[in-house]
C-alpha positions in Angstrom: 102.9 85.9 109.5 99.8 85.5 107.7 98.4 89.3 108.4 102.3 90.3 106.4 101.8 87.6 103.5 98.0 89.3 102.8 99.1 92.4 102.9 101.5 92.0 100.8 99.2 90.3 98.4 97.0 93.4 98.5 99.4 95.7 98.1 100.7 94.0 95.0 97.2 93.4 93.5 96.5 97.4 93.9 100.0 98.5 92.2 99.7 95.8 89.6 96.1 97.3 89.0 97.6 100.5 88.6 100.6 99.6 86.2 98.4 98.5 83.6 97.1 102.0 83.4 99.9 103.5 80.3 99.5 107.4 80.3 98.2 108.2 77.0 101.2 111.0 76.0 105.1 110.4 75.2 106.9 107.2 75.2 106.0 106.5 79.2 106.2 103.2 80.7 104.9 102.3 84.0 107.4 100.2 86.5 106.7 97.9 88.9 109.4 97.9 92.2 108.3 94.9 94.5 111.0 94.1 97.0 109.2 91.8 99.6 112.6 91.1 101.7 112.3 94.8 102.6 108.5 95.1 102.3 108.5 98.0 99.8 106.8 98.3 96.8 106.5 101.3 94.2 105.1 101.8 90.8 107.0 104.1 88.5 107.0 106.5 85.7 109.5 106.6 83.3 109.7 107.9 79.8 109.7 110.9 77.7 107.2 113.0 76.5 108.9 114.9 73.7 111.7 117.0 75.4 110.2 116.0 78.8 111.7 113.4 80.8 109.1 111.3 83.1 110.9 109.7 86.1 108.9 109.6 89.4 107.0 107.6 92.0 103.5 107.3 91.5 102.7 105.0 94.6 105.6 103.8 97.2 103.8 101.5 99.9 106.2 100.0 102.5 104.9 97.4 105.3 106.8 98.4 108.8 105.1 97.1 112.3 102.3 95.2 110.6 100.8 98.0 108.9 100.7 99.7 105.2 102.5 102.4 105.4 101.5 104.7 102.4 104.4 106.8 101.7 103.1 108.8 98.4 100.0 108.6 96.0 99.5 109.7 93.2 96.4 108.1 92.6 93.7 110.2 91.9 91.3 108.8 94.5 93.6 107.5 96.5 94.6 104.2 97.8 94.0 103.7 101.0 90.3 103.3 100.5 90.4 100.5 98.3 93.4 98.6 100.7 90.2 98.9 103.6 87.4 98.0 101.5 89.9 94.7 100.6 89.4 93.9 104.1 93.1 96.0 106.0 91.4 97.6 108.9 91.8 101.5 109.1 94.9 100.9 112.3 96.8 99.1 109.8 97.0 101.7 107.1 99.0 104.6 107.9 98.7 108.2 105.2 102.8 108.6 106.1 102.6 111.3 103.7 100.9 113.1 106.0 103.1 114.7 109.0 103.1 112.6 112.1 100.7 115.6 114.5 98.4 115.1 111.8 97.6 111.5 111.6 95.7 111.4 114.3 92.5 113.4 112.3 92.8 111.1 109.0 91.0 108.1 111.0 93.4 105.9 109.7 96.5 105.2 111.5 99.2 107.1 112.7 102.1 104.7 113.1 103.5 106.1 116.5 103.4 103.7 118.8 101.7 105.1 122.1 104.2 105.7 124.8 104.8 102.4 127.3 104.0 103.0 130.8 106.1 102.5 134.0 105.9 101.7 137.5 106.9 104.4 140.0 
């Protein structure tokens, strides 16, 4: 239970470091989504620039089987870096944007759980 309440803790600290950042065009605000019952967390977009409307994800992070599961960023370095060098080991982040064959390169993890073996 303590591994879950620090990773949540991190994963707020990096969206709420990323919500203060207010893109400097249109009427855009930036919107923090925590719900910690479910374990998912997203910062949003949302505004107008002009005629355009701004309404989109910039990070979603859920927490599933005791690991980050990164499901989008935006970011332009990326998050996952910054989550390790916090102290979550690389087998407890998982890149879920990436497809599930190709996990296994990202040296991070891939969030398939390795197949249970059985007596003959």
């Amino acid at each position: 239970m303590e591994k879950l309440e620090t990773y949540r803790r991190y994963v707020r600290q990096v969206l709420e470091h990323y919500a203060q950042f207010k893109p400097a065009y249109g009427d855009v605000e930036m919107e923090l989504l925590f719900d910690p019952e479910r374990d998912r967390y997203q910062l949003m977009t949302v505004g107008w620039n002009g005629y355009d409307r701004f309404h989109g994800s910039l990070l979603h992070v859920d927490i599933k089987n005791g690991q980050i599961w990164i499901q989008h960023d935006g970011t332009e370095g990326g998050i996952a870096n910054e989550l390790v060098e916090m102290g979550v080991p690389k087998t407890d982040i998982v890149l879920a944007f990436h497809a599930p064959y190709k996990r296994g390169y990202t040296g991070f993890g891939t969030g398939i759980e390795p197949p249970v073996l059985q007596a003959a």
